[in-house]
C-alpha positions in Angstrom: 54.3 130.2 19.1 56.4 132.7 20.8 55.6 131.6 24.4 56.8 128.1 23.0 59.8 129.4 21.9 61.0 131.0 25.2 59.5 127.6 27.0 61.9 126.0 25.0 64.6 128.1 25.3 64.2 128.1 29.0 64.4 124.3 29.1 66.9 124.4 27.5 69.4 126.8 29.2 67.8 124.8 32.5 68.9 121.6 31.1 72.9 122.9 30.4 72.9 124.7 34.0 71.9 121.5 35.5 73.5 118.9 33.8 77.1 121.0 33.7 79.8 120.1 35.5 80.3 121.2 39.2 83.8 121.8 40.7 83.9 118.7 43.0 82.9 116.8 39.6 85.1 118.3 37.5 88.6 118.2 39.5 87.7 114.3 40.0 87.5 113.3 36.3 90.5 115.8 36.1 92.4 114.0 39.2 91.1 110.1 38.5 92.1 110.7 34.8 95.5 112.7 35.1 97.4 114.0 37.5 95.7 116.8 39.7 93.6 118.9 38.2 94.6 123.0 37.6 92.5 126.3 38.2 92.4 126.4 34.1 91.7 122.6 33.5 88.6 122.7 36.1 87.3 125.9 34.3 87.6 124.7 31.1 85.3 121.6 31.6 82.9 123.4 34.2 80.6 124.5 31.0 80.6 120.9 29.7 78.1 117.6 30.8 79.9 114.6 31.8 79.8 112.9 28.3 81.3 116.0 26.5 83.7 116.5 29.6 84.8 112.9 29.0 85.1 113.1 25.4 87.2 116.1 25.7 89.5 114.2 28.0 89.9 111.1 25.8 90.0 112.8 22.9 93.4 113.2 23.7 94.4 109.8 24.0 97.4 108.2 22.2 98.3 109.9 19.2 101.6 110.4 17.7 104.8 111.0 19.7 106.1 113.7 18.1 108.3 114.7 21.1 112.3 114.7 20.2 113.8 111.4 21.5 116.5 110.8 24.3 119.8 112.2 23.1 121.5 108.4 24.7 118.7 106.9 22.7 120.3 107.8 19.3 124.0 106.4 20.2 125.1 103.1 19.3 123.7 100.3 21.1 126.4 99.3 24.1 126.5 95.6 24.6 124.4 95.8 27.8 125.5 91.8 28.8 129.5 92.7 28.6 129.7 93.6 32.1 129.2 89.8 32.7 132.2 88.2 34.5 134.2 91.2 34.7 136.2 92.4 37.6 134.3 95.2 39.9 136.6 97.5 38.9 136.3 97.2 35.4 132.2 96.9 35.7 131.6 99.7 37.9 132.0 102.5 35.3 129.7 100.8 32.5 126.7 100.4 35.2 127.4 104.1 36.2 126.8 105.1 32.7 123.9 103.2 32.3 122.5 104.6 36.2 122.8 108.0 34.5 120.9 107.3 31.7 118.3 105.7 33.8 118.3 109.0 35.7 117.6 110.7 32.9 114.9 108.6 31.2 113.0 109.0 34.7 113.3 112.4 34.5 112.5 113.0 30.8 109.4 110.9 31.9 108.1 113.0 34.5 108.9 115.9 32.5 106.1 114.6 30.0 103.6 114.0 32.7 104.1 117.2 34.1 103.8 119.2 30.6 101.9 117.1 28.9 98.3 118.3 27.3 96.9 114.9 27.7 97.6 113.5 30.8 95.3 110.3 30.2 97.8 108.9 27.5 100.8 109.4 30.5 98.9 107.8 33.1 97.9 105.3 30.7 101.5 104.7 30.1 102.4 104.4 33.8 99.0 101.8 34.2 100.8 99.8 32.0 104.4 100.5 33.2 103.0 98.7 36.3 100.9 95.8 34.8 103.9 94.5 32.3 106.4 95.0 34.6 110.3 94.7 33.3 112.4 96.3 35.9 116.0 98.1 35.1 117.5 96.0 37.6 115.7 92.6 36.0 116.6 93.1 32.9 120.6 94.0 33.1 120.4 97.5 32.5 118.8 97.5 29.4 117.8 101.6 29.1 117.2 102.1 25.5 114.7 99.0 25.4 113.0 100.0 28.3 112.8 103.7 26.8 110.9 101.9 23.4 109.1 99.2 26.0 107.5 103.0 27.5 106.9 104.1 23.7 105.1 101.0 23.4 102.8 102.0 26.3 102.1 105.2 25.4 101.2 104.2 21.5 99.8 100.4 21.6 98.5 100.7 25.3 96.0 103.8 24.2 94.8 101.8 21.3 93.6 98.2 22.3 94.7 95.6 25.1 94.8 93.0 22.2 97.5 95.3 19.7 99.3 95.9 23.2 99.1 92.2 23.8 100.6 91.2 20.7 103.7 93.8 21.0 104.5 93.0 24.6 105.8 89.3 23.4 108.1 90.8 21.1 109.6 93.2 23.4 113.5 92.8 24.1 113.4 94.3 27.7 110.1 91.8 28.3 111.6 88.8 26.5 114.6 89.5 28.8 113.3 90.0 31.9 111.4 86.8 32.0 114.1 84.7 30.4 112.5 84.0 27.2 115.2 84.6 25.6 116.7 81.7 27.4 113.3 79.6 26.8 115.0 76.9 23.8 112.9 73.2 22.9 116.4 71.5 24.8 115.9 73.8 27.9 112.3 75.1 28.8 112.0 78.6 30.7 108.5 79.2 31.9 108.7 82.6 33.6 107.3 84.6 30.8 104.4 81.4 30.2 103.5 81.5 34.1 103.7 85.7 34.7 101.8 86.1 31.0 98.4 83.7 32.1 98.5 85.0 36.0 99.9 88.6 36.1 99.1 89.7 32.8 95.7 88.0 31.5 93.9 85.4 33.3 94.8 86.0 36.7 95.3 83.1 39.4 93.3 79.8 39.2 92.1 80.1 35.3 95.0 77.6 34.0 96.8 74.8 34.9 100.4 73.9 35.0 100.4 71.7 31.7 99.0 75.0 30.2 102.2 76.7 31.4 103.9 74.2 30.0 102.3 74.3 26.8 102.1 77.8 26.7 105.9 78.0 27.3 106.8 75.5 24.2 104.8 77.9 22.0 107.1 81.2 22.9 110.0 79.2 22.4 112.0 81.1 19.8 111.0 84.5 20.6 114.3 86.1 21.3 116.7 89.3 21.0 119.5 90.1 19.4 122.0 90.4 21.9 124.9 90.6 19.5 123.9 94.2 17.8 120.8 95.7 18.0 119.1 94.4 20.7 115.7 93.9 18.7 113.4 91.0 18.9 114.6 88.0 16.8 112.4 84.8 16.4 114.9 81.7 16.5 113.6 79.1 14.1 115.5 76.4 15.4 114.8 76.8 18.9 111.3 76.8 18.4 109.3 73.4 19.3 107.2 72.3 16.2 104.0 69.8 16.6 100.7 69.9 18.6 100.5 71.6 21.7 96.9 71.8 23.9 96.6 75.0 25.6 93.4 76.2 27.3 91.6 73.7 25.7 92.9 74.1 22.1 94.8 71.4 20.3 97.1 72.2 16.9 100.0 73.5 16.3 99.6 76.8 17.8 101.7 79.9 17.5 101.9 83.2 19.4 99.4 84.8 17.9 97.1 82.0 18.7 98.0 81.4 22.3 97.0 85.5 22.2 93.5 85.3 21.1 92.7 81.8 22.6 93.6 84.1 25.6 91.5 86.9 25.1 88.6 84.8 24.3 88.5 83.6 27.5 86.2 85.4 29.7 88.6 85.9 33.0 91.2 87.7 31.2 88.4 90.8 30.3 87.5 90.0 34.2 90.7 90.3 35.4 91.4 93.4 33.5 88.4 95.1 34.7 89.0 94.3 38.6 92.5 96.5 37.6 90.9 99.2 35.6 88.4 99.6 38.9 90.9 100.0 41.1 92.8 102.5 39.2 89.7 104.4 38.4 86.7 103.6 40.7 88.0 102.3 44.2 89.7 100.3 46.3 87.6 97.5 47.0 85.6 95.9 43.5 82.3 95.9 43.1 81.9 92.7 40.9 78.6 93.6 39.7 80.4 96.8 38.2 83.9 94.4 37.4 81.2 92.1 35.3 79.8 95.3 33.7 83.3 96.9 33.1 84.6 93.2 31.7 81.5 92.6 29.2 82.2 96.2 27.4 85.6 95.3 27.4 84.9 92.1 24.9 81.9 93.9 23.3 84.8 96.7 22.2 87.2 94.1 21.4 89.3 94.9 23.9 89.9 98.6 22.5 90.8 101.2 25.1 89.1 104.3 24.2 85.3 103.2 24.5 86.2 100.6 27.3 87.2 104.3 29.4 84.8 106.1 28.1 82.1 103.4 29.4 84.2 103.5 32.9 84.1 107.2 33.3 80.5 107.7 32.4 79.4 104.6 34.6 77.4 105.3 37.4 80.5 103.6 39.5 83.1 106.3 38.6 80.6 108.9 39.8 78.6 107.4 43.1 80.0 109.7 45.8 80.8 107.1 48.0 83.8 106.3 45.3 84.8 110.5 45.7 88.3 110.5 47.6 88.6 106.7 47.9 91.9 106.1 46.0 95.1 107.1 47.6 97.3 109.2 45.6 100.8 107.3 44.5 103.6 109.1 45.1 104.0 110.0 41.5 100.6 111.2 41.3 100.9 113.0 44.7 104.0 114.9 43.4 103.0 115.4 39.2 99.8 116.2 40.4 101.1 119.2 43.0 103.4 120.4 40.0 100.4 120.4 37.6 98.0 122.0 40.1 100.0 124.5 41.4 102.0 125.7 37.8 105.4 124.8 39.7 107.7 125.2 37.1 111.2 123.7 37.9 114.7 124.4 36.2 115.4 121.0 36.7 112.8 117.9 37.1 114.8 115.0 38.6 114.4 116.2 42.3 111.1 115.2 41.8 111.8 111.7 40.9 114.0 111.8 44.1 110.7 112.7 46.2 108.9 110.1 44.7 111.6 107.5 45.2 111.8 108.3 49.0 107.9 107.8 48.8 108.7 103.9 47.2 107.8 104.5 43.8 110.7 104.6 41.4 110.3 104.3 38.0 111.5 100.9 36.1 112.9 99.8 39.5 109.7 97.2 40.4 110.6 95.2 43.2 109.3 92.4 41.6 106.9 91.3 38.2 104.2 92.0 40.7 104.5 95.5 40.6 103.6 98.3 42.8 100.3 96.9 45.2 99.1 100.7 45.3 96.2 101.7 47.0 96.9 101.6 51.2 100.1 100.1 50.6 101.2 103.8 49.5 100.6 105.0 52.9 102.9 103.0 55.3 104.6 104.6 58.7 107.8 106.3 56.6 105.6 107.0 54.0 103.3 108.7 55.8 106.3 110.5 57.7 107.7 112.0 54.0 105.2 112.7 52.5 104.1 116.3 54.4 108.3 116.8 54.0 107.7 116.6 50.5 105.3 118.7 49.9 106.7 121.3 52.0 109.8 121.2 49.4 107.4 121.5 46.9 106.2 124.7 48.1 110.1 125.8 48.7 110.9 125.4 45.3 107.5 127.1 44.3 108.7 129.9 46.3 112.6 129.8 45.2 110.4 129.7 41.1 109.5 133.2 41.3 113.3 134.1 41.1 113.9 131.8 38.9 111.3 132.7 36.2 112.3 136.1 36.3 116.0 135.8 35.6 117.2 137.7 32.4 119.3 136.0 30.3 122.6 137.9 31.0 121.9 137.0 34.9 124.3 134.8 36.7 122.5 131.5 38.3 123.9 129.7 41.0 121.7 126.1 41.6 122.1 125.0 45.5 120.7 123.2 48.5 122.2 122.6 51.9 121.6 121.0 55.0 122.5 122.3 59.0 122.2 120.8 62.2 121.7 123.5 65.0 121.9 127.3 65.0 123.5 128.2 62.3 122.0 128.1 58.1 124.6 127.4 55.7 126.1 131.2 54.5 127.8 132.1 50.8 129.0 134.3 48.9 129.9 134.6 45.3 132.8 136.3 43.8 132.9 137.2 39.9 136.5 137.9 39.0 137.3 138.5 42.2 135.1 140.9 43.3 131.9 140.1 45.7 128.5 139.9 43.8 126.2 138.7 46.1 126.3 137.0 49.5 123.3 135.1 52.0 122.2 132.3 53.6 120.4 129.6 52.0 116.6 130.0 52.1 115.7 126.0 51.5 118.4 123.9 53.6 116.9 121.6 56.1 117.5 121.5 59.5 118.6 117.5 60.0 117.7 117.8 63.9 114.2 118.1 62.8 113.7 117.4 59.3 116.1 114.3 59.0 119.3 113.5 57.3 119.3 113.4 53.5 121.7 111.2 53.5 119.1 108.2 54.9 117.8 106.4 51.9 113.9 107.1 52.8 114.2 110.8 54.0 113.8 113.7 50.8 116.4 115.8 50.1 116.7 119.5 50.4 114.5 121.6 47.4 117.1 123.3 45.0 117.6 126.8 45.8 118.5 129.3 42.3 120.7 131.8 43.4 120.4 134.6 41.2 122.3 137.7 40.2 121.3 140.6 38.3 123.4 141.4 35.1 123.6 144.4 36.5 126.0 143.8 39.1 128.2 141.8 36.9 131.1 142.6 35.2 130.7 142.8 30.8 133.3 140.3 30.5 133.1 137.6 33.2 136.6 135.5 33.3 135.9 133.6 36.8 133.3 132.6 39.2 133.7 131.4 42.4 131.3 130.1 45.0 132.3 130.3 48.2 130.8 128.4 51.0 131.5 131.1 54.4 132.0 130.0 57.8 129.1 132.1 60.1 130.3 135.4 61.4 130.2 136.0 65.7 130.7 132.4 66.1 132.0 132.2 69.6 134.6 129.4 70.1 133.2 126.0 71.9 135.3 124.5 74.0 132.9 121.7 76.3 132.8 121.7 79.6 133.9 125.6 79.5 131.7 127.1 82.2 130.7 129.8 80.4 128.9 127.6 77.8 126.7 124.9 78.8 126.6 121.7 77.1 123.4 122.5 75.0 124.8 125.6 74.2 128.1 124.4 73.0 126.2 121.9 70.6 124.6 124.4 68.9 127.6 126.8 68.1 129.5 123.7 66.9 127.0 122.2 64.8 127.3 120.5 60.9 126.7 122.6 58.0 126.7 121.6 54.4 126.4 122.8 50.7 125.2 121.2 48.0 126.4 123.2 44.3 125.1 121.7 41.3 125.5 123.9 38.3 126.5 127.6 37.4 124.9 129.3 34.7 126.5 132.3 32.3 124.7 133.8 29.8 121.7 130.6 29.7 124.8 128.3 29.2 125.0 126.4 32.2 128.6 124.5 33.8 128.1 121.3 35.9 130.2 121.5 39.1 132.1 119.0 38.3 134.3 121.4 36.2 135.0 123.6 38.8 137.9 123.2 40.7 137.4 122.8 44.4 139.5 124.0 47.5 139.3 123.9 51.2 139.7 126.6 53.2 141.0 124.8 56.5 142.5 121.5 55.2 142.6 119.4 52.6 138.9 117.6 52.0 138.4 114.7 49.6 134.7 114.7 49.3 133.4 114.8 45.7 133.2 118.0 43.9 130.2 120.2 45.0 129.9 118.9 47.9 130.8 121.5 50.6 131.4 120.0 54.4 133.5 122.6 55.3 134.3 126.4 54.5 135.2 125.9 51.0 135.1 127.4 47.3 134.7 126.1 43.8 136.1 127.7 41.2 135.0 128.0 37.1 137.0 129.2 34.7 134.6 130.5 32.0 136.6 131.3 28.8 138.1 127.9 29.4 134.8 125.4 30.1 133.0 127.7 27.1 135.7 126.5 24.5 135.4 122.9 25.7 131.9 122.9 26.4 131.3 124.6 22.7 129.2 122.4 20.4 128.6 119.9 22.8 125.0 118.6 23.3 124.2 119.5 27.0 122.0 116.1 27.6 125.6 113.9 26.5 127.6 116.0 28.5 125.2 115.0 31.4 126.3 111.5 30.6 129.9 112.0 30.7 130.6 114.3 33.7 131.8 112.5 36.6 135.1 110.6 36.6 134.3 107.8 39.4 130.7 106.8 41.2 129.4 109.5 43.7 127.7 109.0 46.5 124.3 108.3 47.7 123.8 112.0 47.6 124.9 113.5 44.5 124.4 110.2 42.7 120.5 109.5 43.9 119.4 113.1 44.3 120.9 116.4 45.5 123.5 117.1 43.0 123.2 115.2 39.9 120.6 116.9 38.6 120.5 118.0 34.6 122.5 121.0 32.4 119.8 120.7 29.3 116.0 122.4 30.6 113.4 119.7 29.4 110.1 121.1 28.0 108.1 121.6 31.6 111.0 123.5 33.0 111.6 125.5 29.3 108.1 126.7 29.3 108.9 129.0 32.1 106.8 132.2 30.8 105.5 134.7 33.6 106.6 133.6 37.6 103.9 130.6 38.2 100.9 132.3 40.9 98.4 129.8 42.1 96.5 132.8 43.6 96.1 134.5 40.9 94.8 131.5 38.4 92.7 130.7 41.4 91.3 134.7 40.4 91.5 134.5 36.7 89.3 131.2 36.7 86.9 132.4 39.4 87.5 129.4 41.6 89.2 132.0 44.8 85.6 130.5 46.6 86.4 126.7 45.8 89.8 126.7 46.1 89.1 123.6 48.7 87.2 121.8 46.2 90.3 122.5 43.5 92.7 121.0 46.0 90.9 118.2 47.8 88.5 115.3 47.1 87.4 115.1 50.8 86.7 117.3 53.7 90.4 118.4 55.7 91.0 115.6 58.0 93.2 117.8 60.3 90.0 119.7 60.9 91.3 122.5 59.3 88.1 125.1 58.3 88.2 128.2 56.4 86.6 130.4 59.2 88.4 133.8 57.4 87.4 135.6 54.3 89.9 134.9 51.9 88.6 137.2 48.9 89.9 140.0 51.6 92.8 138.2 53.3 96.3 139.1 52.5 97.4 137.0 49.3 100.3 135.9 51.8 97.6 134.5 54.5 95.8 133.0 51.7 98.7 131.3 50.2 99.4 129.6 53.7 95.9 128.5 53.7 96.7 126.6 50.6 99.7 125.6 52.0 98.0 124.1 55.1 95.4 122.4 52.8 98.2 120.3 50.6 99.6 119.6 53.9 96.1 117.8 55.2 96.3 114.0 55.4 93.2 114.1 53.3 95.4 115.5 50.7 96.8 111.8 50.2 93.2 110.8 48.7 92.2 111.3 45.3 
């Protein structure tokens, strides 16, 4: 009896040793379910078997949305059709206001990717973002709609493709974008009837053009309100009454009807499944496994949780032949760096700049096709920013350690800058008129090498937080000024002077620039657009903050507190900005957010990689945390790192995000 007992207590502990995760396996349910996969994430399933690993994981799914909403979200609904027919002039300001809404919806997104618990139900969200596509630009603008049309994903899309099914043709910015709201019995629109059997459902060759016809007359009347609220409205009289024969099926069908007559048909589950393979599995379908995948899929009735469970426990999702097969989309590349590594920005829509220079934006689909993914993600000028982005990334990890430890009496100064040549971009900052602090800016990019900003596919400069002890500042601070300085021992360049060559002269007379986004007193932070901005050589008319020559900006604090007093930060966001602004403080450098959302609030303890590398015992595996294949740049750990200088280490890890094979997933 007691030799039993051990035998089986042996067997046992055998069985959870051997059947427990590993942590190649576990950062790839992590990575193919999320968004990267962090040292405490991988330790936290590496007790686990698959099955309880993936139950923990979708466990999370859906759920309420208990997050607060948008603060533009909350305002009356502007009559998003009224810049129809209007004068440029008179337009221009209404589309600004709704770009800068746009800009912040992005950013409030990637902010819950990045600090969001359950990643599945975000990536979830963005799988459906791309399979219903309505793009900002398709739909007229429409920001508060396509905010509730991503609410929609991120509730109905973790429940059942049928529920989500259903919703989707009652959605204003869907109904919009594919002109059913202009689909009337007198005049016929069958973009929504064509992209709903081809795109959506059934995919290409399972219906025939009388079906899109057919299909077409039944969504007639499914509208929006376009006077008020901008909801769904079904139009009784535009409707066309009487018999229609879709997909086989005569009567006098409705929506719902055309719904399930469509999801009883086999190729929709088929068609879903070939998607859900390539988001999960691999590139290239295996139909045995697409059959497989599609029968669960109408044996669950089309709900999501057990169809992904089935998916991630398949013998598919783990063959190691389908291990670092899908390439990393740019938002997955840069949320999953962020979650990884614990970078904890003050401000989140650089990021959505990096991944717009990698040709994902968010709600800007080129077409209803949506993104192609897979090796369409790694083109030449992809391929060329990507390793520029990540090596901003690990700037503003860097420039996060200051950050994180700023008290709240400190004085904050957010910048970035750009040089060509010798010479990085100098300040100093004066607080009522005596010098506090003065330097050169650590992140600015040299544009010889790195690129101008200013080119639409080339990433910006990484922020840069200037900050000041409270120590060195005055009790009552009246005035700040940033001063962008001209470089000391410059010697004068005069070409063709023989005692400068030509190369020589170039460098000494080459561009510098400063970016200044915000100022921040006492945790209340001033956009720089109310600062007041003078040359010190001539008169400049660049936009505010944007520093081409020696120049300073000045903020009057006891004025901007009284005017900025009571005012919610995220509105004031909205309403700074008297005219459009260039490509680069409009689309990236400088128009970046005074209120902190959640991922940058929870700012704790300075983020160190290293040391939750130590803390979760994974200093050994730290390839294996960071990469689903072997370094394709050849790079090999030949030093011990347990006994290397954190500092060597860390550019070991830097090296490794910077490996092509880093791209792969």
């Amino acid at each position: 009896m007691f030799i039993r007992f051990y035998l089986v207590l042996i067997l046992s502990l055998y069985s959870s040793i051997s059947f427990s995760l590993t942590v190649d396996e576990a950062r790839h349910l992590l990575s193919r379910t999320g968004f990267g996969a962090s040292p405490k994430e991988i330790y936290e399933l590496l007790p686990l078997t698959r099955e309880q690993a993936v139950d923990k994981i979708l466990s999370g799914l859906g759920g309420r949305l208990d997050e607060p909403e948008l603060a533009f979200t909350k305002k009356p609904m502007p009559d998003y059709f009224w810049y129809k027919n209007k004068p440029i002039n008179k337009a221009e300001p209404f589309w600004f206001a709704r770009e800068k809404e746009m800009f912040q919806l992005r950013g409030w997104w990637l902010d819950k990717m990045i600090s969001t618990k359950t990643p599945i139900t975000e990536h979830m969200a963005l799988f459906w973002h791309n399979h219903f596509v309505s793009s900002y630009k398709g739909t007229g603008g429409l920001t508060v709609p396509l905010y509730n049309q991503l609410q929609l994903f991120r509730t109905k899309g973790t429940e059942s493709f049928s529920s989500l099914l259903h919703a989707i043709l009652k959605d204003p910015a869907m109904l919009i974008y594919l002109n059913n709201d202009l689909n009337t019995k007198e005049k016929p629109n069958e973009n929504l009837s064509r992209e709903l059997m081809e795109l959506f459902t059934l995919g290409t060759g399972h219906y025939t053009q009388n079906d899109v016809r057919e299909l077409a007359k039944i969504l007639t009347g499914r509208s929006v309100d376009i006077s008020k609220s901008w909801h769904y409205v079904y139009k009784k009289n535009d409707h066309v009454v009487g018999n229609k024969t879709f997909l086989g099926k005569t009567g006098d069908l409705n929506v719902d009807d055309a719904v399930e007559i469509i999801l009883e048909n086999p190729h929709t589950a088929e068609f879903l499944s070939r998607k859900f393979y390539k988001e999960f599995v691999g590139l290239s379908p295996n139909e045995k496994a697409v059959a497989e995948f599609a029968k669960v899929m109408r044996d669950e009735k089309y709900q999501i949780k057990p169809y992904l469970r089935y998916i991630f426990l398949s013998k598919y999702f783990w063959d190691k032949k389908n291990r670092g097969n899908l390439v990393k989309s740019p938002v997955d590349l840069v949320v999953g760096f962020v979650r990884t590594t614990g970078l904890k920005l003050p401000d989140i829509q650089i990021l959505d700049r990096y991944i717009q220079v990698s040709g994902q934006s968010l709600f800007y689909h080129v077409d209803v096709s949506g993104w192609k993914g897979g090796l369409s993600w790694l083109s030449s000028s992809q391929l060329f920013s990507r390793p520029k982005i990540i090596s901003r990334l690990w700037d503003a990890y860097d420039d996060s350690q200051q950050f994180e430890k700023a008290a709240h009496g400190d004085l904050l100064v957010r910048v970035s800058g750009e040089y060509s040549g010798a010479y990085i971009p100098a300040y100093e900052v004066l607080v009522n008129g005596k010098k506090v602090a003065s330097g050169v800016l650590k992140t600015a990019i040299n544009t010889l090498t790195e690129g101008d900003s200013s080119v639409p596919d080339r990433p910006n400069p990484m922020w840069q937080t200037i900050v000041i002890s409270k120590s060195k500042l005055p009790s009552n601070i009246e005035e700040v000024v940033f001063h962008f300085v001209s470089p000391s021992g410059v010697p004068k360049c005069i070409p063709n002077d023989q005692k400068m060559s030509m190369e020589r002269c170039k460098q000494y007379s080459s561009t510098r620039a400063i970016f200044v986004n915000w100022m921040q007193v006492n945790g209340q932070r001033f956009p720089v657009e109310q600062g007041v901005q003078s040359y010190d050589s001539d008169n400049d008319i660049t936009p505010i903050g944007m520093l081409y020559h020696p120049a300073r900006i000045r903020f009057d604090i006891a004025k901007l507190k009284k005017e900025n007093s009571g005012v919610n930060p995220a509105l004031l966001d909205l309403s700074i900005g008297k005219h459009r602004l260039n490509s680069i403080i409009e689309h990236g450098t400088t128009r970046l957010p005074l209120a902190m959302q959640p991922a940058a609030r929870k700012l704790g303890t300075p983020t160190d990689f290293i040391r939750e590398l130590k803390n979760y015992k994974l200093v050994k595996s730290y390839q294996s945390v960071l990469l689903s294949l072997s370094p394709i740049g050849g790079f090999s750990d030949d030093s011990n790192e347990m006994n290397a200088s954190k500092k060597m280490f860390l550019e070991d890890i830097k090296k490794l995000t910077l490996d092509p094979s880093y791209n792969f997933k």
